[in-house]
Backbone and ligand atoms as CSV (ligand in chain L), in Angstrom:
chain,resi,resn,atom,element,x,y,z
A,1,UNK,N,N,-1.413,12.870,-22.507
A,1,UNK,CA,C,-0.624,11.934,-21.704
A,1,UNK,C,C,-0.428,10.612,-22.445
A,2,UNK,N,N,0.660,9.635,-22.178
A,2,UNK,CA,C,1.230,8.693,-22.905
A,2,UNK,C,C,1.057,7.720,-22.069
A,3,UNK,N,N,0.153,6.975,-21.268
A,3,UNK,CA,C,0.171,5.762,-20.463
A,3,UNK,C,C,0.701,4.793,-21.162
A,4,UNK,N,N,0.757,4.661,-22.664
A,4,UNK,CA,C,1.689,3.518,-23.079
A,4,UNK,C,C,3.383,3.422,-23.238
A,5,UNK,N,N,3.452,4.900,-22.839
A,5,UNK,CA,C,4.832,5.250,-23.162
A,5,UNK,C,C,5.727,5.321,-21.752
A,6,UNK,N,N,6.654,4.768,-21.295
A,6,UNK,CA,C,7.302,4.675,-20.416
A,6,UNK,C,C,8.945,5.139,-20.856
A,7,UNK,N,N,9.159,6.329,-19.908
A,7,UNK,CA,C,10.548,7.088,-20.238
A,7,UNK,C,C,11.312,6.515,-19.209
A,8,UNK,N,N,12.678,6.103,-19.499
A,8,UNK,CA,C,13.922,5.893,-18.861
A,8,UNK,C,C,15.428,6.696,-19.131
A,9,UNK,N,N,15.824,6.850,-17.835
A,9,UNK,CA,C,16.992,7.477,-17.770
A,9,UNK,C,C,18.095,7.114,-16.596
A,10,UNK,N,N,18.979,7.531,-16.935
A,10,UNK,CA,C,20.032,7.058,-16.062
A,10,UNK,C,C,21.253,7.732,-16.182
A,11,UNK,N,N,22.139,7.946,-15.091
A,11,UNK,CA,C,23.776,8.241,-14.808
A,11,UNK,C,C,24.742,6.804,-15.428
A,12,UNK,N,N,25.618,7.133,-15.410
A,12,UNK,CA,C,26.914,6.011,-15.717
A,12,UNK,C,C,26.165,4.924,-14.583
A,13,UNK,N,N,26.200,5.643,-13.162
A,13,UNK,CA,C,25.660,4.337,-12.027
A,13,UNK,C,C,25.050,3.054,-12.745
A,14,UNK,N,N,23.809,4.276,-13.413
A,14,UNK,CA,C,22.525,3.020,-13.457
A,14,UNK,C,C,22.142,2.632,-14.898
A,15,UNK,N,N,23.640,3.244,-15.897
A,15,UNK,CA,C,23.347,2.383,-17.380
A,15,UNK,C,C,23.334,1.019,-17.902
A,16,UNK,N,N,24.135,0.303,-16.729
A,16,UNK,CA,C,23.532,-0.999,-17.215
A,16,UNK,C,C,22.230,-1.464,-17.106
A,17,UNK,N,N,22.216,-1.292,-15.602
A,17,UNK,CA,C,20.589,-1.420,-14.732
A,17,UNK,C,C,19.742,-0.969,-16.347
A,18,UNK,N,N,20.013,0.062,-16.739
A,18,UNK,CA,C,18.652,0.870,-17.501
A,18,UNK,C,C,18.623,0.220,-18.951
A,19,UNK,N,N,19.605,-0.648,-19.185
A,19,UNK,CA,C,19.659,-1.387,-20.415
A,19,UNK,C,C,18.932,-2.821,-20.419
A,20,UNK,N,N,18.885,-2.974,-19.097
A,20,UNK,CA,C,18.336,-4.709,-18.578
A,20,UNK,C,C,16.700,-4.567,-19.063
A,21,UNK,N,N,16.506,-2.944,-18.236
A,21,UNK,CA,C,15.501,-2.504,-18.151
A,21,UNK,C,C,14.315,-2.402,-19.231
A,22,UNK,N,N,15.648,-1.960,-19.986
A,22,UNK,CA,C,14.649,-1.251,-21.619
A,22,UNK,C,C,14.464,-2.574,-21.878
A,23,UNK,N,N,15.195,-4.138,-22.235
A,23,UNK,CA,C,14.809,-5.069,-22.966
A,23,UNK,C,C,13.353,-5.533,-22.163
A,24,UNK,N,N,13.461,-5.551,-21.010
A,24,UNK,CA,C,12.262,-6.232,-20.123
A,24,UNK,C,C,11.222,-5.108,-20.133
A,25,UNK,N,N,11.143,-4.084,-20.652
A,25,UNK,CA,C,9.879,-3.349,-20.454
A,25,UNK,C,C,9.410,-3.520,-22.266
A,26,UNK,N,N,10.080,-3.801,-23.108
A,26,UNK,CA,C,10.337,-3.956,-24.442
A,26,UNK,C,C,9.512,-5.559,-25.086
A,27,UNK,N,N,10.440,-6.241,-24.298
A,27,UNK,CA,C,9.438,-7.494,-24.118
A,27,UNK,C,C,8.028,-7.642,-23.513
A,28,UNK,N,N,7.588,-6.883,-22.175
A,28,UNK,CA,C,6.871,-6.455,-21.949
A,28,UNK,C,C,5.291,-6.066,-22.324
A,29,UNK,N,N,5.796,-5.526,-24.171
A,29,UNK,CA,C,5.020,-4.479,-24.996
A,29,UNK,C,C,5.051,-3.311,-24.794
A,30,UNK,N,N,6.041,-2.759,-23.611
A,30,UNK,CA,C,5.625,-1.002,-23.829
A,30,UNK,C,C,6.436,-0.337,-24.836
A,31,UNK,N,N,6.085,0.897,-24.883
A,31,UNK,CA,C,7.303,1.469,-25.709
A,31,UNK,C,C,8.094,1.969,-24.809
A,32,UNK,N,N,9.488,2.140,-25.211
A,32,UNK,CA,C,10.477,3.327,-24.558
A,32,UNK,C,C,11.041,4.051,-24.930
A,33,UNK,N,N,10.734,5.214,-24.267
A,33,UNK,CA,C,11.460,6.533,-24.565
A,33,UNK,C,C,12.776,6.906,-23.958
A,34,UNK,N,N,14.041,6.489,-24.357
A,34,UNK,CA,C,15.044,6.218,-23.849
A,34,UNK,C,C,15.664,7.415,-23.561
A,35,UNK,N,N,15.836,8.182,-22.566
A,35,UNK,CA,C,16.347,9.599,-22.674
A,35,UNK,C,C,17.573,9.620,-22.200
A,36,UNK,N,N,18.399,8.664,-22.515
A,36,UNK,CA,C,20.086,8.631,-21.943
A,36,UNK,C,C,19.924,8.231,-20.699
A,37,UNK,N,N,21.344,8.201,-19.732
A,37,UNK,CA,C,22.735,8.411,-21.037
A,37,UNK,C,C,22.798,6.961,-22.115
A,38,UNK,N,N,23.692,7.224,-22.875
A,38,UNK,CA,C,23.960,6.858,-23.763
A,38,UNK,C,C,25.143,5.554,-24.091
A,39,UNK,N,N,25.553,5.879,-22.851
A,39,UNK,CA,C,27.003,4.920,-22.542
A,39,UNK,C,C,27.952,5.068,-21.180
A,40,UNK,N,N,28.408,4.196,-21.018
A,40,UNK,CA,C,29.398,4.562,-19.333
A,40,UNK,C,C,30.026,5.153,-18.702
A,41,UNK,N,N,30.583,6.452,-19.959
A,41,UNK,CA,C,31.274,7.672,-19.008
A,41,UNK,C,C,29.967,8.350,-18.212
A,42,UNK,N,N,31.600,8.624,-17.581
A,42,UNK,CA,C,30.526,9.774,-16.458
A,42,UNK,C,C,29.479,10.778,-16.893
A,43,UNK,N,N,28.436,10.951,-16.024
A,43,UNK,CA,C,28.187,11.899,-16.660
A,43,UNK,C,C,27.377,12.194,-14.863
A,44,UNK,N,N,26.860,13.743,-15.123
A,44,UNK,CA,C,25.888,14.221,-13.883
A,44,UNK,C,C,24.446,13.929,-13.519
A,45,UNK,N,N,24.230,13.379,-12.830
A,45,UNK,CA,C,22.825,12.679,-12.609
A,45,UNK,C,C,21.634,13.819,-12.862
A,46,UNK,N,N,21.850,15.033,-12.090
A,46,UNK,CA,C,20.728,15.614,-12.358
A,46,UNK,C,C,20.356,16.082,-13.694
A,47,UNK,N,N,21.325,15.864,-14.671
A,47,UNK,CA,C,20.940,16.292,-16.248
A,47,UNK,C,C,19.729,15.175,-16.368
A,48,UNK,N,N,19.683,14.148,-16.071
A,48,UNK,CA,C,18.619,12.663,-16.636
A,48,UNK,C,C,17.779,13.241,-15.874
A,49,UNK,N,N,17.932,13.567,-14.540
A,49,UNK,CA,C,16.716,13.549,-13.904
A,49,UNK,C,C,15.725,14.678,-14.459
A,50,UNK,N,N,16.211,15.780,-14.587
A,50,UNK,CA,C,15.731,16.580,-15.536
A,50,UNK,C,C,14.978,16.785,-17.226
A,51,UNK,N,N,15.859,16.023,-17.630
A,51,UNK,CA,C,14.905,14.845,-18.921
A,51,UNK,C,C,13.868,14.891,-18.692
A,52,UNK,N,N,14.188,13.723,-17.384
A,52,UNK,CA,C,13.076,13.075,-17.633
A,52,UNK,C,C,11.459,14.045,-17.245
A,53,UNK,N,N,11.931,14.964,-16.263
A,53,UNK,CA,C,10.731,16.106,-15.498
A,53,UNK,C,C,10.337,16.749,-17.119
A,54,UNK,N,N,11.205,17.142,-17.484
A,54,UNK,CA,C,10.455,17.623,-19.270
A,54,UNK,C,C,9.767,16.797,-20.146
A,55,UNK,N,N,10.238,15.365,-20.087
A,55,UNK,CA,C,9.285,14.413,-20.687
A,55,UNK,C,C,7.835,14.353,-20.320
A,56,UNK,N,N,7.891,14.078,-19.214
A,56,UNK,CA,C,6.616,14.264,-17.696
A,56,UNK,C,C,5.844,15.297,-18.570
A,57,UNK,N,N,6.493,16.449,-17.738
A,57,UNK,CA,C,5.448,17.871,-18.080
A,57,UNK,C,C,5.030,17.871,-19.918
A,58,UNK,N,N,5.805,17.470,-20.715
A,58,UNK,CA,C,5.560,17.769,-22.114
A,58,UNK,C,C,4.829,16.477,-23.043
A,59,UNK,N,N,4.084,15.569,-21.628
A,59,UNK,CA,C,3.432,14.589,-22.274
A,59,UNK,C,C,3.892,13.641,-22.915
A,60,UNK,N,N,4.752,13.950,-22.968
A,60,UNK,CA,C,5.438,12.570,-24.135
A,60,UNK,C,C,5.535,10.949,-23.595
A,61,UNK,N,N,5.436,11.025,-22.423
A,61,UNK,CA,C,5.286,9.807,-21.370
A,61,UNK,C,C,4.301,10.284,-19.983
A,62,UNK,N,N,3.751,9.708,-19.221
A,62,UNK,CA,C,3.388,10.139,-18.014
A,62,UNK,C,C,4.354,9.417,-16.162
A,63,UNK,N,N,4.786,8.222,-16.856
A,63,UNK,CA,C,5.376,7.676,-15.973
A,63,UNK,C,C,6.757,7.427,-16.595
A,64,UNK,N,N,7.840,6.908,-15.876
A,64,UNK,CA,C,9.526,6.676,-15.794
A,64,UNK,C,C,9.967,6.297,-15.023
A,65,UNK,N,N,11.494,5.496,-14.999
A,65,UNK,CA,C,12.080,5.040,-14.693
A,65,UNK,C,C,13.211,5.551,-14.535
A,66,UNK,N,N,13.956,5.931,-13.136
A,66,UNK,CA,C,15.017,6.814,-13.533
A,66,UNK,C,C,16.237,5.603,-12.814
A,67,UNK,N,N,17.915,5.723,-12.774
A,67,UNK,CA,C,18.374,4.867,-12.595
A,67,UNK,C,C,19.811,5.560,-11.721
A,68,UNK,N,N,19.961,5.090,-10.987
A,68,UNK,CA,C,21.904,5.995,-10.814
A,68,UNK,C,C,22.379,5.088,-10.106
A,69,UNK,N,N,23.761,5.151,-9.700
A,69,UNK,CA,C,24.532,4.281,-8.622
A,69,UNK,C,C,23.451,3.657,-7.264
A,70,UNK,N,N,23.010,4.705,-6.643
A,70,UNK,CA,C,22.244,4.420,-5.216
A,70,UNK,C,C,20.928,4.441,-5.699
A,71,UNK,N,N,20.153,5.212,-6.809
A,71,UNK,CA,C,18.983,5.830,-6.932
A,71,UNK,C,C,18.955,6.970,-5.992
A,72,UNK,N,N,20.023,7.533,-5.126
A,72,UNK,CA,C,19.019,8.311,-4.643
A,72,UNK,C,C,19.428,9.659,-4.550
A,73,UNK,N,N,20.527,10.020,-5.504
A,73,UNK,CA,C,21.037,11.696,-6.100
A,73,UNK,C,C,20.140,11.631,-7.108
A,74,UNK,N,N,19.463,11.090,-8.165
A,74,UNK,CA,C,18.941,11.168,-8.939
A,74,UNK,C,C,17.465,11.289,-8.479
A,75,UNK,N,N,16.901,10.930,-7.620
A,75,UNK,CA,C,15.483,10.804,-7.036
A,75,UNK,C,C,15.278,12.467,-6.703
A,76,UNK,N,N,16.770,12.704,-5.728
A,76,UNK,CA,C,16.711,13.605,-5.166
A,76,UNK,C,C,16.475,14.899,-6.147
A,77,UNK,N,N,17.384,14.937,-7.143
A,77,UNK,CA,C,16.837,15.372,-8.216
A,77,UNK,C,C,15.588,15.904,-8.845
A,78,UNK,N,N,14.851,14.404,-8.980
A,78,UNK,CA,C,13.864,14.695,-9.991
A,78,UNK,C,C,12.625,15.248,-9.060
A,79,UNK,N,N,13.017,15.047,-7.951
A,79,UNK,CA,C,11.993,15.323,-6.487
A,79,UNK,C,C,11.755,17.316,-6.884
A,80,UNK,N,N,13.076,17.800,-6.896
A,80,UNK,CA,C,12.763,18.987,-7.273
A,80,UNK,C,C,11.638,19.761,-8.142
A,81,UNK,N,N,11.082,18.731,-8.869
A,81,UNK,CA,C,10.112,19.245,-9.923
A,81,UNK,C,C,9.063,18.820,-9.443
A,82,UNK,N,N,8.110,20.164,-9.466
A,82,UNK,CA,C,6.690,20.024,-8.739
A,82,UNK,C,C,5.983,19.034,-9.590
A,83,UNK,N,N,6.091,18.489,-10.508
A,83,UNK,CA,C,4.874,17.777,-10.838
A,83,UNK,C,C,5.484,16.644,-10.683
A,84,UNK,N,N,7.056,15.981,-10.336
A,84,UNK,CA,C,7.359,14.406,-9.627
A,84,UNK,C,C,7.242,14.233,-9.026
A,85,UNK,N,N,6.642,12.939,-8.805
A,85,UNK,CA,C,6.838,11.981,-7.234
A,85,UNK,C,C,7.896,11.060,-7.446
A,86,UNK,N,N,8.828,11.236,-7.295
A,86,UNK,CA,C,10.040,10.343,-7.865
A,86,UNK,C,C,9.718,9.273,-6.284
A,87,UNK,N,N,9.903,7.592,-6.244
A,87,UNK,CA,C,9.836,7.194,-5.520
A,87,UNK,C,C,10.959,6.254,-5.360
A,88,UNK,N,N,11.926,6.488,-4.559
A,88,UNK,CA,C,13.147,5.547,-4.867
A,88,UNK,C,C,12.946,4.695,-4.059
A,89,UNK,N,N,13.295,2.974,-4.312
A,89,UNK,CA,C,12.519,2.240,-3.981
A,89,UNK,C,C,13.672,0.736,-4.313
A,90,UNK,N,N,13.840,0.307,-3.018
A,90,UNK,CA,C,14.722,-1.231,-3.024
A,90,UNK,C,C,14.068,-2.904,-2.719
A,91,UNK,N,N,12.282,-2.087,-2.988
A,91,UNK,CA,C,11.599,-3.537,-3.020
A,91,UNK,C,C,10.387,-3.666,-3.859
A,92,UNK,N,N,9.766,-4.647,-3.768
A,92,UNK,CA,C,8.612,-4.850,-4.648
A,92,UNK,C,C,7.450,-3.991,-3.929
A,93,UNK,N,N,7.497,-4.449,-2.692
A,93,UNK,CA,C,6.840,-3.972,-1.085
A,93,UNK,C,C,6.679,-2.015,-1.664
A,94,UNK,N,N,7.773,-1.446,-1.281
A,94,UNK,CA,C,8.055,-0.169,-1.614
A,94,UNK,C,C,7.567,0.405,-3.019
A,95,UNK,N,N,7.875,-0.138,-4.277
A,95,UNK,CA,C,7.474,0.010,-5.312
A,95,UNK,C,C,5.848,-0.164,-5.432
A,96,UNK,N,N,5.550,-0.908,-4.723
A,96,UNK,CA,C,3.431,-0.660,-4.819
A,96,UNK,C,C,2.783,-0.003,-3.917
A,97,UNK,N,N,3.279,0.272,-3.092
A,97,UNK,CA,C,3.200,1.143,-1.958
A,97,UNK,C,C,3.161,2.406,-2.797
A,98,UNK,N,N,4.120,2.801,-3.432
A,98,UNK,CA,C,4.525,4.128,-4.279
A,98,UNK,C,C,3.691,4.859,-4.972
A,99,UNK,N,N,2.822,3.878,-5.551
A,99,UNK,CA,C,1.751,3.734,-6.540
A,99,UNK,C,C,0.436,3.926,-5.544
A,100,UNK,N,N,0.167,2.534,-4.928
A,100,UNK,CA,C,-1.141,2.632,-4.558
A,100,UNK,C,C,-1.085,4.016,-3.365
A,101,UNK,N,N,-0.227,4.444,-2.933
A,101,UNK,CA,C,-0.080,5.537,-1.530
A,101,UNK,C,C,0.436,6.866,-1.900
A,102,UNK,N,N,1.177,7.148,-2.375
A,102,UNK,CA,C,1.756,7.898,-2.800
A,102,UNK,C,C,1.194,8.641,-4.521
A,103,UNK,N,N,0.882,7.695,-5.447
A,103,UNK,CA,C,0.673,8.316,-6.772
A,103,UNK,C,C,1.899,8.389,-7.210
A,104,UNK,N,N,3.247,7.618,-7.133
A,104,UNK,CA,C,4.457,7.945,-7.455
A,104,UNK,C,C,4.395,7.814,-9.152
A,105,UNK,N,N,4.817,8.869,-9.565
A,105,UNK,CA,C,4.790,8.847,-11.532
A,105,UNK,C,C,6.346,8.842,-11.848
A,106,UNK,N,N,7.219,9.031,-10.750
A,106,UNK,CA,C,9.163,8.182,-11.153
A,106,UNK,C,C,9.299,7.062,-10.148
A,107,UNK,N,N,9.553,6.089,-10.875
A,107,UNK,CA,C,10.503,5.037,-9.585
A,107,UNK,C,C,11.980,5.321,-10.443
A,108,UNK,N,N,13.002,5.573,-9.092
A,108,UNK,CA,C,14.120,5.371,-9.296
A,108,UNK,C,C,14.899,3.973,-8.301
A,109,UNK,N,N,15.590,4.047,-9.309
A,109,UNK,CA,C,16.419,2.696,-8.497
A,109,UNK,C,C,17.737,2.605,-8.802
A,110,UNK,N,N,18.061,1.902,-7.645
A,110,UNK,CA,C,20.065,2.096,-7.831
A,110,UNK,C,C,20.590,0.506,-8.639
A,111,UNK,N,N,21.314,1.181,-9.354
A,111,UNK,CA,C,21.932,0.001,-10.277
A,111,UNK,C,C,22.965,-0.263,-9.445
A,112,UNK,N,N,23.498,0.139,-8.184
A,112,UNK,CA,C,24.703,-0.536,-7.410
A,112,UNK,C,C,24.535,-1.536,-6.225
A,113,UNK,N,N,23.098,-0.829,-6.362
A,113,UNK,CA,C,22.640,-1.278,-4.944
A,113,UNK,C,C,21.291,-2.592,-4.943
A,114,UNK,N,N,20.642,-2.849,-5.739
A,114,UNK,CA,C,19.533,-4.213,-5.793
A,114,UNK,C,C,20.146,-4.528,-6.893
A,115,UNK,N,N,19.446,-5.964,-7.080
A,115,UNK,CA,C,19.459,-6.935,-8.477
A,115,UNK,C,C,18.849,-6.638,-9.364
A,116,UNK,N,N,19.057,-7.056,-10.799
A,116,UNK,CA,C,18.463,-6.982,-11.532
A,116,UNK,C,C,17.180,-7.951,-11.642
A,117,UNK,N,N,16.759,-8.726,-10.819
A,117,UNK,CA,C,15.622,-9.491,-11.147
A,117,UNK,C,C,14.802,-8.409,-9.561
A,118,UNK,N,N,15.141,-8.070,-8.944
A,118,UNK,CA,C,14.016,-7.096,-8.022
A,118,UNK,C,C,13.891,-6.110,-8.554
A,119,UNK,N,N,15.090,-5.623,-9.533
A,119,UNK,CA,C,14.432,-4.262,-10.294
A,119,UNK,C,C,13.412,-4.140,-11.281
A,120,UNK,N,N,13.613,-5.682,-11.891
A,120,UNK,CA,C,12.569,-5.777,-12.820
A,120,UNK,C,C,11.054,-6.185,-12.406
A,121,UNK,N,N,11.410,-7.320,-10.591
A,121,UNK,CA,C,10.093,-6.966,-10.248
A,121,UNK,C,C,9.256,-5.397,-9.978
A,122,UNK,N,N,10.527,-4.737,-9.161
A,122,UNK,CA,C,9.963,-3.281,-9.398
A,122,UNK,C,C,9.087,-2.452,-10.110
A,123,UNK,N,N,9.564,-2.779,-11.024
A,123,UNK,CA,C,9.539,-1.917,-12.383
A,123,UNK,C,C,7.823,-2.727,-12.746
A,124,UNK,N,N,8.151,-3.803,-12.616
A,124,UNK,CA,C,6.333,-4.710,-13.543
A,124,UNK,C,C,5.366,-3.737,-12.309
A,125,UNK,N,N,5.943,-4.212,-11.200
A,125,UNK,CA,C,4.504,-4.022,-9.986
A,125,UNK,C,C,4.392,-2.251,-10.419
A,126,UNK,N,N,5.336,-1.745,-10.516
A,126,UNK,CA,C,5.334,-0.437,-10.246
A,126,UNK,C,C,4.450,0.364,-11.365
A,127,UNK,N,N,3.813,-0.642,-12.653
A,127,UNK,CA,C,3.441,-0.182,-13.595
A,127,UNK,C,C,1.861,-0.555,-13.778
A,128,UNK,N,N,2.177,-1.724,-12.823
A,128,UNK,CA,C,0.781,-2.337,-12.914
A,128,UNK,C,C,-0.479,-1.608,-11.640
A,129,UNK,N,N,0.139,-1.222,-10.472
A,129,UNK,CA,C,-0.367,-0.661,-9.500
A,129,UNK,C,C,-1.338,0.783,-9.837
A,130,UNK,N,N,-2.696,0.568,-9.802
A,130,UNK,CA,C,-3.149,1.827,-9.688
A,130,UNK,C,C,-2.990,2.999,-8.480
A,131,UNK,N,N,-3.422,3.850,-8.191
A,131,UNK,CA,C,-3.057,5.180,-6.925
A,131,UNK,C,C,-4.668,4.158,-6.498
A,132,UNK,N,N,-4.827,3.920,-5.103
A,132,UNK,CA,C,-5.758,3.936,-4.486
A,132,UNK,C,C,-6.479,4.902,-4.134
A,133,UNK,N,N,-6.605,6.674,-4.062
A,133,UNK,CA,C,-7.185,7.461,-4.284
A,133,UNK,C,C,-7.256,7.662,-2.402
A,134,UNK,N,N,-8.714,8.282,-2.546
A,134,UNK,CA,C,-9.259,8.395,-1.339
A,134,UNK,C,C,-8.526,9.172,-0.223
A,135,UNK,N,N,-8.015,8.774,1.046
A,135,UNK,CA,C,-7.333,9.748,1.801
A,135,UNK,C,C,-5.834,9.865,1.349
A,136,UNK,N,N,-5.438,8.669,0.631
A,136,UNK,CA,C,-4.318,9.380,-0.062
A,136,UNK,C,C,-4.299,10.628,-1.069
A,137,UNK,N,N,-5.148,10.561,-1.813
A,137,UNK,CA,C,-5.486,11.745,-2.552
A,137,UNK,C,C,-5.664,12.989,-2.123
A,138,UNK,N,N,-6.279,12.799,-0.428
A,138,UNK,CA,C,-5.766,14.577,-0.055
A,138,UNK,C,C,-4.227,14.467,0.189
A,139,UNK,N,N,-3.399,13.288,0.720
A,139,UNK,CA,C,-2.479,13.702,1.255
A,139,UNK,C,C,-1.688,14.225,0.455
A,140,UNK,N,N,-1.503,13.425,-0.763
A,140,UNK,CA,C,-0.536,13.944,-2.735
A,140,UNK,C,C,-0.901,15.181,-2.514
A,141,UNK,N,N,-2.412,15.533,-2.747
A,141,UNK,CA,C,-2.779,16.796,-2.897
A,141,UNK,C,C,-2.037,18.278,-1.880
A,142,UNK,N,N,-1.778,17.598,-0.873
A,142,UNK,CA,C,-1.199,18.685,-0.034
A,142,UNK,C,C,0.552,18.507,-0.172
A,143,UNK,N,N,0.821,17.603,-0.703
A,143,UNK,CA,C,2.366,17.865,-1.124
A,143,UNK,C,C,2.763,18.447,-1.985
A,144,UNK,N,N,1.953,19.267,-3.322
A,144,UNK,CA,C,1.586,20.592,-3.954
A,144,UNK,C,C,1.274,21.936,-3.403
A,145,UNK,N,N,0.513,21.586,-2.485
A,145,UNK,CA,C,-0.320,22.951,-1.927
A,145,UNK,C,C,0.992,23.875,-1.597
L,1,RB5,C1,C,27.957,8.304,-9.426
L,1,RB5,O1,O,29.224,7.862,-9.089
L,1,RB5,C2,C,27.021,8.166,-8.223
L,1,RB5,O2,O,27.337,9.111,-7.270
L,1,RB5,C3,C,25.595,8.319,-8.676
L,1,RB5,O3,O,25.299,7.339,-9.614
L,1,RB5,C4,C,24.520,8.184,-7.622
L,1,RB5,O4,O,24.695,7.029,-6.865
L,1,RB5,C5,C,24.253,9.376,-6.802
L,1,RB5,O5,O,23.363,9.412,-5.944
């Protein structure tokens, strides 16, 4: 697993959002694993979201950032893959919640829909937050079972 490595992805929606992103997680000190897109045409959300579930499972990062118009075709997305907790998320509130309650290992967020200075609070809290464990930990646990 890569706890220093933080993967990002995004649709046309959320390529700017995911460019703001990379400099402030960059400045930051993390690394990024930038997994597209690449530029502003269109393209289909669930291809990124998918990325990014192969990044996940193949270690190369453990946590990400995914990005689209709303965040939430792309959440919906990455939700499909048993080992995401994709947590799409329009506050700071929501984003640590994600973490400490949930164990969320994707925050997605909509580049149409919040600012870029709440996404970037997002994004800090969302990295800094440990899982509080305990009865949350059966509950994660039974959203596998
Ligand atoms: C693309 O136009 C838009 O539908 C997409 O970015 C996202 O918002 C879907 O949920």
């Amino acid at each position: 697993m890569r706890n220093d490595v933080v993967a990002v992805a995004s649709d046309h929606g959320g390529f700017e959002m995911k460019g703001e992103i990379v400099k402030f997680l960059e400045e930051f000190g993390c690394e990024v694993l930038d997994l597209g897109t690449d530029g502003p045409e269109s393209v289909d959300y669930p291809e990124f979201a998918n990325l990014m579930a192969s990044a996940i499972k193949e270690g190369r990062c453990d946590r990400g950032v995914l990005f689209c118009g709303t965040g939430i075709g792309i959440s919906i997305a990455a939700n499909r893959h048993p080992h995401i907790r994709a947590a799409h998320c329009r506050d700071v509130t929501e984003a640590r919640l994600s973490r400490a309650h949930n164990n969320a290992n994707v925050l997605a967020l909509g580049g149409r829909i919040i600012g870029g200075e709440v996404a970037k609070d997002c994004v800090q809290v969302f990295l800094k937050t440990e899982f509080e464990g305990g009865r949350h930990a059966r509950r994660v646990a039974k959203i596998s079972d």
